[in-house]
ZATI-142982 format. One record per atom (N, C-alpha, C): residue in three letters; x, y, z. Coordinates in steps of 0.02 Angstrom, whole numbers, plus 50000, padded with zeros to 5 digits. Atoms other than C-alpha are relative to their C-alpha. Layout:
<nodes>
ALAXYZ
...
</nodes>
This chain:
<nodes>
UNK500424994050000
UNK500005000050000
UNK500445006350000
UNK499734994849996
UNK500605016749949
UNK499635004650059
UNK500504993249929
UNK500345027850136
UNK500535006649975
UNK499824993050002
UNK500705047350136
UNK499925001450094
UNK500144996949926
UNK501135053250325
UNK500135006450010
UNK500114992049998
UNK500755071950345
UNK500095001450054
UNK500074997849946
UNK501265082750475
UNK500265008449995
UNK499774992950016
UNK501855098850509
UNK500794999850059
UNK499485000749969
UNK503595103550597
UNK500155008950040
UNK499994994549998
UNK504275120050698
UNK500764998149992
UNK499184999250038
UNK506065124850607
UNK500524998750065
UNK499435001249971
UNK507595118450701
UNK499614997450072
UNK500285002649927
UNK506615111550863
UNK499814990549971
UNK500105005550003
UNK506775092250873
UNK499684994650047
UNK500045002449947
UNK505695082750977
UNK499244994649985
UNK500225006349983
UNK504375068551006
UNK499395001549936
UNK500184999050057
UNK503205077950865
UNK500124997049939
UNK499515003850047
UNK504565071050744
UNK499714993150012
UNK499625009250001
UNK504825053250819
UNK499234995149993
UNK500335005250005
UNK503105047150823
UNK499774999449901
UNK500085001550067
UNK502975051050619
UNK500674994949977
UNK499725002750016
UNK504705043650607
UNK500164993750003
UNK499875006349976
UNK504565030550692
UNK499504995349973
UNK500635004850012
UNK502775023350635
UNK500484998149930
UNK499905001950075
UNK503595024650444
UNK500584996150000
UNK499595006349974
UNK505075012750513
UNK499644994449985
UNK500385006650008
UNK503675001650564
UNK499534997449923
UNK500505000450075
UNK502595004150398
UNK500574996349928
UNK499695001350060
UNK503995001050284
UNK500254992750012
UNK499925007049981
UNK504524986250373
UNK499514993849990
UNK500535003650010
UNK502914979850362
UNK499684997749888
UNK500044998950075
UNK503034981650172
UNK499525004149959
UNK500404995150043
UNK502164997750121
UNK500535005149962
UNK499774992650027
UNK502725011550013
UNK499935006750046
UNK500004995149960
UNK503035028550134
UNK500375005549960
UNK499874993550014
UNK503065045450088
UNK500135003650042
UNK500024994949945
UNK503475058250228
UNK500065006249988
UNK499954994450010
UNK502755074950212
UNK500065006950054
UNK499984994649956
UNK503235090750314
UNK499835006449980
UNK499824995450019
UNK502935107850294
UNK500195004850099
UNK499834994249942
UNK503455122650426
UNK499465002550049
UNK500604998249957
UNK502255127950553
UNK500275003350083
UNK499844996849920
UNK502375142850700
UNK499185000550018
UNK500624998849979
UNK500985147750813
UNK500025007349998
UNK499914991149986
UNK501015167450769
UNK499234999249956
UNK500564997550035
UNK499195172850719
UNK499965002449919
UNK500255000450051
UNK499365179350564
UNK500294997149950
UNK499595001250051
UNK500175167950465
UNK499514990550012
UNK500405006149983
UNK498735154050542
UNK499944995749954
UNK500415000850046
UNK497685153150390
UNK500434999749917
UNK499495004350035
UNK499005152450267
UNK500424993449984
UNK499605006749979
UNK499925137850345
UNK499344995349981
UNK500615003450008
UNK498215129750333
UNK499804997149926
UNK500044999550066
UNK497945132350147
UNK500464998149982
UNK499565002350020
UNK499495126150118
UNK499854992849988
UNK500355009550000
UNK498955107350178
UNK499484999449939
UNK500434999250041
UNK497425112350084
UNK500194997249936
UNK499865000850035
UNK498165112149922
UNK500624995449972
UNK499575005550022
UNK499315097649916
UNK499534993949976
UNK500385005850063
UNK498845083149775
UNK500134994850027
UNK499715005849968
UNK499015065649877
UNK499674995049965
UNK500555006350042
UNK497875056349742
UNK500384994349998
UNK499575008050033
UNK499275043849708
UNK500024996350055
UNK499935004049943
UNK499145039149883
UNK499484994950028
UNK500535002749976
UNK498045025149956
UNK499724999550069
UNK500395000749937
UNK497975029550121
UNK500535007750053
UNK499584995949990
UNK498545047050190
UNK499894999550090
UNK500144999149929
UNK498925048450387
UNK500265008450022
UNK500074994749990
UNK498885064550465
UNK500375001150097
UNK499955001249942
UNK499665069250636
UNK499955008350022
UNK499964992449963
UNK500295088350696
UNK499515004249950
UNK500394992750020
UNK498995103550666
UNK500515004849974
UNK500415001050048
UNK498865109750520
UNK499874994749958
UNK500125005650050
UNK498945092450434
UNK499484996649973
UNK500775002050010
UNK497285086950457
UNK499625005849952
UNK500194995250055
UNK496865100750319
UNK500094996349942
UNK499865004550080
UNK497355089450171
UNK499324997749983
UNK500765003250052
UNK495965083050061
UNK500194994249972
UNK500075007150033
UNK495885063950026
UNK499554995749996
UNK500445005549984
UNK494715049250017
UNK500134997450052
UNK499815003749938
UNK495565039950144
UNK500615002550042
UNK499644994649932
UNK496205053250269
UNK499784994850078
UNK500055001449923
UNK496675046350439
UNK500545002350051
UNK499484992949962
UNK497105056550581
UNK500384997650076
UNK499945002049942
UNK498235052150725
UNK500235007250019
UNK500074993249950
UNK497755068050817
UNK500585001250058
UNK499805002249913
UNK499105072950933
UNK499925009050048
UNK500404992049979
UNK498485092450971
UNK499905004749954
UNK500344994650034
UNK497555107950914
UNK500695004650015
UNK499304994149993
UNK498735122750889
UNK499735005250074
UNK500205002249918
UNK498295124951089
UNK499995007050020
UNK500064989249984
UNK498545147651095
UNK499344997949985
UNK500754997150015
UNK496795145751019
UNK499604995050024
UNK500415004249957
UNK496035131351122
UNK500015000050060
UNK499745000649912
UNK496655124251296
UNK500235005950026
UNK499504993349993
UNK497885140351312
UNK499595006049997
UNK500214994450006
UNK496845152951286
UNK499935005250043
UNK499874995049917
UNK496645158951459
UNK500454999550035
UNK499325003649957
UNK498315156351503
UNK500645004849989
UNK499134995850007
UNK500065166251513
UNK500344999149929
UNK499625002050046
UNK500725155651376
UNK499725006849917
UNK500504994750035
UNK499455167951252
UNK500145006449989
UNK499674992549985
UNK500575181951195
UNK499745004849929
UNK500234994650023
UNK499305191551098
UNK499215001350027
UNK500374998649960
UNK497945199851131
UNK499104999450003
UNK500755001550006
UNK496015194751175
UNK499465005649956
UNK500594991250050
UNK495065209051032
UNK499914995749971
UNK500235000650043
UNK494215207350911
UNK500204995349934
UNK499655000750028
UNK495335202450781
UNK500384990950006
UNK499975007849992
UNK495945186550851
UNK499564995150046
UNK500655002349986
UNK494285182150942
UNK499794998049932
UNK500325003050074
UNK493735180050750
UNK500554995349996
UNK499425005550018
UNK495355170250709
UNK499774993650039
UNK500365006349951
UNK494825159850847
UNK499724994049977
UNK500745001050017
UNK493285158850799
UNK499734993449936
UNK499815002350042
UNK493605153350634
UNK500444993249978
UNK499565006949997
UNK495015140550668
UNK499584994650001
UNK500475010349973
UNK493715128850763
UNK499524998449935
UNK500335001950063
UNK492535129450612
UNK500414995249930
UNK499735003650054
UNK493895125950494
UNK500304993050017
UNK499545005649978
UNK494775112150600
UNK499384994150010
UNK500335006849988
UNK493095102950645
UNK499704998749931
UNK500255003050057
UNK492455102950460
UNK500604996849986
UNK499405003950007
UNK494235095150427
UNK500104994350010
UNK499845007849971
UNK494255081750549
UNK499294995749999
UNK500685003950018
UNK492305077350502
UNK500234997349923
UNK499745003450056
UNK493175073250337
UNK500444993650006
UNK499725004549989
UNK494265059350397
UNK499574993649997
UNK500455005449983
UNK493835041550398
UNK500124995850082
UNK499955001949922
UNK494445037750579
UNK500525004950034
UNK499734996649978
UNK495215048650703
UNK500374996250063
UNK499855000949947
UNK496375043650829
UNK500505005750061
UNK499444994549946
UNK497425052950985
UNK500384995750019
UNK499745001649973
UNK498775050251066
UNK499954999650077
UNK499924998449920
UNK498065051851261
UNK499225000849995
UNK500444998649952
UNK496515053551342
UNK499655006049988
UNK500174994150009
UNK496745071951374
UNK499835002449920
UNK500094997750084
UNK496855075751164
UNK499264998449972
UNK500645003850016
UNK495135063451139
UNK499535004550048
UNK500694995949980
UNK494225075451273
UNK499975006549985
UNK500114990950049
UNK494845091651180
UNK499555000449946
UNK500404999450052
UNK494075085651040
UNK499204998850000
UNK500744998149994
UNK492495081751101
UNK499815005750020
UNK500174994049967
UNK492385097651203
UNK499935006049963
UNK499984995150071
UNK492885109251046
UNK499865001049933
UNK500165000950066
UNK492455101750902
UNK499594994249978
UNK500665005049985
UNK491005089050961
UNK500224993549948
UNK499945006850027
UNK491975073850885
UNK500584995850045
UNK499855005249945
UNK492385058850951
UNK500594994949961
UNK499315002150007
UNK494065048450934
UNK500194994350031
UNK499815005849947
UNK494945032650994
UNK500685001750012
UNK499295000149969
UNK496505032351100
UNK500414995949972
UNK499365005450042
UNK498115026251004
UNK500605000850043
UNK499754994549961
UNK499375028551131
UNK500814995249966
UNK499195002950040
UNK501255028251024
UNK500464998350051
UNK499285005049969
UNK502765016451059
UNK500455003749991
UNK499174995950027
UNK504625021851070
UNK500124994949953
UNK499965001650042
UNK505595016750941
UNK500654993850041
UNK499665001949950
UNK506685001151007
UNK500164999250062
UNK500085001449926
UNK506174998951165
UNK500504996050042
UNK499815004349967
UNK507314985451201
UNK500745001750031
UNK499174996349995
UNK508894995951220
UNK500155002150059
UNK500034996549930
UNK508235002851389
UNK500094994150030
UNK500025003549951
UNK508774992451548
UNK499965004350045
UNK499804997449966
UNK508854992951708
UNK500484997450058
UNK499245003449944
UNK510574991151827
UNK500134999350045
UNK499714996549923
UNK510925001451972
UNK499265003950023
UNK500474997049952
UNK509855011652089
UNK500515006450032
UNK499594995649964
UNK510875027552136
UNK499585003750035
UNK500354996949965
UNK510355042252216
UNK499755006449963
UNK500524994550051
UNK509625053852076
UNK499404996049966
UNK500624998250025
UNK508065056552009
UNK500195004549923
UNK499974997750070
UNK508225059851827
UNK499515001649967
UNK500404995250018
UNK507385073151714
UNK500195000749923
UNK499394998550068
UNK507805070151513
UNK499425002749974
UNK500374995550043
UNK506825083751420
UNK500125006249984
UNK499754994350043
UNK506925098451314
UNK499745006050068
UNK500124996149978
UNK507275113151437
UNK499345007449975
UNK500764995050002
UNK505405125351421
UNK499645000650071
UNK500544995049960
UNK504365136351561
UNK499494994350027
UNK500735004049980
UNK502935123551531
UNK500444992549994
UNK499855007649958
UNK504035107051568
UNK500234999550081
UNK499874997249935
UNK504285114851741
UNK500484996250035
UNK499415001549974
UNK506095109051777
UNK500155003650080
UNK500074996449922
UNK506105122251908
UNK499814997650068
UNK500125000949954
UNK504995113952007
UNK500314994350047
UNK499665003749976
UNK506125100752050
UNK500585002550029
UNK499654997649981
UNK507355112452067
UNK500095003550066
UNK500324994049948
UNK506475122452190
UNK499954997450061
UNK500255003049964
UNK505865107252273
UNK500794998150069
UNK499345000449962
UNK507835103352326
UNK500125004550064
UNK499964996749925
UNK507745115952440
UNK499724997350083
UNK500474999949954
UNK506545108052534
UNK500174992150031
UNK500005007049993
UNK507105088852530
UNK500554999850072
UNK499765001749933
UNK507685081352710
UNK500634992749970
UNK499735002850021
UNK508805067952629
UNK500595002649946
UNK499644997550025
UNK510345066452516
UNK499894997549904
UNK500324999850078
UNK509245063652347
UNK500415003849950
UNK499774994950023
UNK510065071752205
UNK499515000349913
UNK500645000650068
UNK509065077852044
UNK500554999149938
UNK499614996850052
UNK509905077551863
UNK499475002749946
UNK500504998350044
UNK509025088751723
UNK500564999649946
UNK499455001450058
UNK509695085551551
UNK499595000049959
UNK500374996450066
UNK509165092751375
UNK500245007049998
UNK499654992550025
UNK509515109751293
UNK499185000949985
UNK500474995149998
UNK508135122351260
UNK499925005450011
UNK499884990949970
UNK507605140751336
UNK500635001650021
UNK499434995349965
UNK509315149951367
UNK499675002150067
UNK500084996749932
UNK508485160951487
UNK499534996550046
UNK500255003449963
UNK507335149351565
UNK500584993450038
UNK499395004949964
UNK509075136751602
UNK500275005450061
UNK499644995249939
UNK509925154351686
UNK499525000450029
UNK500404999549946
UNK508375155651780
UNK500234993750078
UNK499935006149972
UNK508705139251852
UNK500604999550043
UNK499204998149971
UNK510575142551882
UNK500055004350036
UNK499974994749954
UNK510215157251969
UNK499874996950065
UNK500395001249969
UNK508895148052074
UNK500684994950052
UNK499425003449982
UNK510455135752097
UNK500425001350032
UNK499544995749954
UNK511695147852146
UNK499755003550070
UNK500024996449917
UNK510705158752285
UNK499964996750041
UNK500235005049932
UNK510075142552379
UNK500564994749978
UNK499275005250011
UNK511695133352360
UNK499804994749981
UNK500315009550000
UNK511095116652298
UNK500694999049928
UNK499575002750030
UNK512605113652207
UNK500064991049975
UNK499515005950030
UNK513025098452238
UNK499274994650041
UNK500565004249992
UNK511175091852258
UNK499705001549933
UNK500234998650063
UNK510655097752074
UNK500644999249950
UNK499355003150042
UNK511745089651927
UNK499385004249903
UNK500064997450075
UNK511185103251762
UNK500294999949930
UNK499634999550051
UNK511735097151592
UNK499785002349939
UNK500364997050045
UNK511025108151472
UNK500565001249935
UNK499715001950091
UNK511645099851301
UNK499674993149996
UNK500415008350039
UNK511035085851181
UNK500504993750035
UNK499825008549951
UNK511015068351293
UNK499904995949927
UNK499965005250038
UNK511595056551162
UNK499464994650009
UNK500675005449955
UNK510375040551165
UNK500414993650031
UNK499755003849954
UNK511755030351225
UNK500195003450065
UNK499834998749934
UNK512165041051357
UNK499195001450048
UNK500615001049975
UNK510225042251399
UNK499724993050031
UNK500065007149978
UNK509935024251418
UNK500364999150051
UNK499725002149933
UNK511485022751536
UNK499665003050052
UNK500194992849939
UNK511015039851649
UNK499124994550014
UNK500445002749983
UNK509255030551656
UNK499904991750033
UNK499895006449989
UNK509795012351676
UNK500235000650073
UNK499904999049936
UNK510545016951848
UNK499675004450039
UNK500554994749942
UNK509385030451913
UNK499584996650047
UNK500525001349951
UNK508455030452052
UNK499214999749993
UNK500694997950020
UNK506765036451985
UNK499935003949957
UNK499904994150063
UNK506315047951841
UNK499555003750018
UNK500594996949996
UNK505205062851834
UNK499635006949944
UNK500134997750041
UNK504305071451736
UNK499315006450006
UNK500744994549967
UNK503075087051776
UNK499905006349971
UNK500144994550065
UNK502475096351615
UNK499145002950040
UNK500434997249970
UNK501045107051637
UNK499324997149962
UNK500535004750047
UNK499315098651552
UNK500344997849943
UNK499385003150075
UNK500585089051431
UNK499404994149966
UNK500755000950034
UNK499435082651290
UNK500174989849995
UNK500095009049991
UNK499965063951310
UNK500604998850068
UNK499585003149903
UNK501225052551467
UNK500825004749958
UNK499534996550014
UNK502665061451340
UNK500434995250002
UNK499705004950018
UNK504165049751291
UNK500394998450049
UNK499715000249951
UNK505135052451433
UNK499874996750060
UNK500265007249952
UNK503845042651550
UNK500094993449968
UNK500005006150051
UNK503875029551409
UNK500614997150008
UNK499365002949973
UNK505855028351427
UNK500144997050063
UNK500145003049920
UNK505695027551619
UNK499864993949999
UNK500145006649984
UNK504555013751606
UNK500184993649968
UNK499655003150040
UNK505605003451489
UNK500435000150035
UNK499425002349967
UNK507075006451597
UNK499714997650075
UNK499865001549955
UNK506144999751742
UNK500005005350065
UNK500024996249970
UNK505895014651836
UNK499595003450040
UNK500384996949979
UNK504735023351962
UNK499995007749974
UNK500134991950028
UNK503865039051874
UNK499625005750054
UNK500374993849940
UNK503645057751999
UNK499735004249933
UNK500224992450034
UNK502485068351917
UNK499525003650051
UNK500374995449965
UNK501015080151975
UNK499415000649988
UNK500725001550030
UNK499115082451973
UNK499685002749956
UNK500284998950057
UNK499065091251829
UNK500395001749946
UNK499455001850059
UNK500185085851711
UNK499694996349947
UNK500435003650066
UNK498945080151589
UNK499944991949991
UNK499965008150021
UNK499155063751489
UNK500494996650069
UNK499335004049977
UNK500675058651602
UNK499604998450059
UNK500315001749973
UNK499255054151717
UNK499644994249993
UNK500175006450043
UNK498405041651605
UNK500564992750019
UNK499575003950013
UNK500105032451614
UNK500324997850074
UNK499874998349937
UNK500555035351812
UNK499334996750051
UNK500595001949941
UNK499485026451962
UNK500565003450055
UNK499664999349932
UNK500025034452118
UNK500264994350055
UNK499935002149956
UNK500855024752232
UNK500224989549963
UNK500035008750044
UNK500835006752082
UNK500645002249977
UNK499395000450051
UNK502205013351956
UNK500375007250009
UNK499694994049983
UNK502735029852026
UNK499375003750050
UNK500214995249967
UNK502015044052132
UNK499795008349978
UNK500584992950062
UNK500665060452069
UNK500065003950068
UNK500084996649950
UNK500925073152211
UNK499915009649956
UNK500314990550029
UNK500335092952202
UNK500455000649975
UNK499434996850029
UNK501305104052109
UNK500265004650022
UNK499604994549961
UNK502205112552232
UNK500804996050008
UNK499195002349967
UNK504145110552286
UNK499874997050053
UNK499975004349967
UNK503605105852442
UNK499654992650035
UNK500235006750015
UNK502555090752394
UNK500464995549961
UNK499475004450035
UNK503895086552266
UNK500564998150042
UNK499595003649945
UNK505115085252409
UNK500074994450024
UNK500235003349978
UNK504295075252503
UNK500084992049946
UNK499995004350042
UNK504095063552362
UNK500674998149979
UNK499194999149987
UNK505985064752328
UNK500184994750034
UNK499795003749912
UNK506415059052506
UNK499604992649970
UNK500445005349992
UNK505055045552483
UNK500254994149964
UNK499345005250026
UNK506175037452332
UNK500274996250040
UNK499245002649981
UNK507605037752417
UNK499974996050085
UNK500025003949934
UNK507195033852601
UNK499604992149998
UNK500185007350011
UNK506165016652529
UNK500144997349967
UNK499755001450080
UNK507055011352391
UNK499794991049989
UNK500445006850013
UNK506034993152403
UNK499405002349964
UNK500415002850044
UNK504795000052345
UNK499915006049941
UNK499584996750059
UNK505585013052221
UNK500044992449946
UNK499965006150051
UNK505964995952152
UNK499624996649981
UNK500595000750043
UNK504434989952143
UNK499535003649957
UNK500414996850039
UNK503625002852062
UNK500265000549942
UNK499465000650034
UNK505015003051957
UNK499884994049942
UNK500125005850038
UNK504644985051888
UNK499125001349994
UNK500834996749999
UNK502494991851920
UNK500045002549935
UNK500034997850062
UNK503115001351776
UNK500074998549920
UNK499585001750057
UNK503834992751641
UNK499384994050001
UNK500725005549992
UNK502144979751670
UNK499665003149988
UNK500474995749992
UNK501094996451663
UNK499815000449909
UNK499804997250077
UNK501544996851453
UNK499474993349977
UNK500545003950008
UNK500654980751438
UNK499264999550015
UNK500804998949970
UNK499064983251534
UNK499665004149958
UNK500264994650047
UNK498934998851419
UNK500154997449922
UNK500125004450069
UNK499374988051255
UNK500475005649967
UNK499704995350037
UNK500665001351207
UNK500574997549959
UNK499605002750036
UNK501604993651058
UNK499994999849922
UNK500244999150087
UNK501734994050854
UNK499654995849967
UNK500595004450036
UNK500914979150816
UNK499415003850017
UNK500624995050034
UNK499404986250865
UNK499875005749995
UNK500194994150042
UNK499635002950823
UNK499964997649926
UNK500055000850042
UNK499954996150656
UNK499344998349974
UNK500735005750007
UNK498304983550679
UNK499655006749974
UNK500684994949989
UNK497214999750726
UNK500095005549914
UNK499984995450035
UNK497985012550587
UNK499864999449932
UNK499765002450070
UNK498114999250434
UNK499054995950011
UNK500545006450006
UNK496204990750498
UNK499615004149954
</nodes>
């Protein structure tokens, strides 16, 4: 079968957006289809929305027998056999809207833009012949905004089998792209507060000034040599090791639209996952207290939780192995993504 996989990309930013198109067309080609992989460019600045849009619009995919669709704007293409693995709305003009992240301004002007988007995005995705998400949270945006309904597909890493797990030290590891809304900070913050000799590591590149925030935060409350900051690209062999011996991983984005790959690694290496109670998808994937620990989102709940690792580390270890059992219960794997996307 000739497939077409559509998505959209933001210029020079590499991250889990990418891997689940790159990775399905691994599995697709393996499986013996023909794969096309289409990208075009895509920011979230208002007026350049409806352009980006029309762009999808007018691409010719006739030769294709089965087009898949993933990052907004993609679901704009026109085919017979459009199928969408939804993984969010361009989120300033949905979820975000009442929110900090929202750096223009509530008039007139982009109240219509708005306005407009949801019209054009739900006649779009009423054109598909099946819609899926990646999470939970994504399947109740879409009912809530655009009164359609969706099944949960929830994507595999690519090679799973690469992750172990070894040692048990005394960090708590953090591998994601330094941003505001993956709230690194609060782990950072939380150090202040921990009664034990826990130590965190954060690792990924991202915001400049949101890392010196961090470093600052580092320097006035001395946590030197209880916070380990490596803000540069973690190879994936040196990711696997740094995770293969950790103590626990954590992960505490702010409504993050699926569990995010980084719980997925965790629980492949075997690991107890800390997140928070409103960290979105990464909730779906998290039982409190089974395969990791969901505490408020303050520093000094994350502390606490911290300490809680490290002062029981029996059952750090069981949650640890809770986790890597948690991937099955949830059926998270390519065969049947493939089953569901190719049925």
């Amino acid at each position: 079968m000739k497939i077409a996989l559509v998505s959209s990309f933001v210029p020079f930013i590499f991250g889990g957006a990418r891997n689940i198109v790159e990775w399905l067309e691994e599995h697709l080609r393996a499986a013996g289809h023909t794969v096309e992989r289409i990208y075009l460019p895509q920011v979230d600045a208002p007026d350049v929305l409806f352009p980006q849009m029309a762009a999808y619009r007018w691409i010719d995919l006739s030769s294709a027998d089965r087009v898949i669709c993933f990052r907004p704007p993609a679901h704009m293409i026109r085919h017979p056999h459009k199928i969408l693995w939804f993984i969010h709305h361009i989120r300033l003009f949905y979820d975000l809207w009442d929110t900090p992240y929202r750096d223009f301004p509530e008039d007139s002007k982009h109240l219509g833009l708005r306005e407009a988007l949801w019209a054009a995005d739900t006649a779009a995705l009423m054109e598909a012949r099946k819609i899926f998400t990646n999470s939970k949270v994504v399947s109740d945006r879409l009912t809530h905004f655009n009164q359609v309904k969706s099944e949960i597909l929830y994507p595999p890493i690519l090679n799973p089998e690469r992750f172990t797990c070894k040692e048990f030290n005394d960090e708590v590891v953090y591998v994601s792209r330094f941003e505001h809304h993956k709230r690194q900070h609060l782990l950072v913050e939380a150090m202040e507060h921990t009664k034990t000799a826990v130590k965190i590591r954060l690792c990924g590149t991202g915001s400049k000034p949101y890392i010196e925030e961090m470093r600052q935060t580092i320097n006035r409350s001395k946590l030197h040599d209880k916070v380990i900051l490596e803000d540069r690209w973690i190879s994936e062999e040196e990711k696997v090791n740094i995770l293969a011996n950790s103590l626990a991983t954590a992960y505490l984005p702010l409504d993050e639209d699926s569990y995010g790959y980084p719980s997925l690694e965790s629980s492949h290496s075997a690991k107890a996952i800390l997140t928070v109670t409103d960290s979105g998808g990464v909730i779906e994937l998290v039982k409190d207290g089974v395969n990791g620990l969901i505490t408020e989102p303050t520093p000094q709940a994350i502390a606490e939780a911290l300490d809680r690792f490290y002062l029981d580390r029996a059952a750090t270890r069981r949650m640890g192995k809770a986790a890597e059992e948690r991937l099955g219960e949830m059926n998270i794997s390519w065969p049947h993504v493939l089953e569901r996307l190719m049925g």
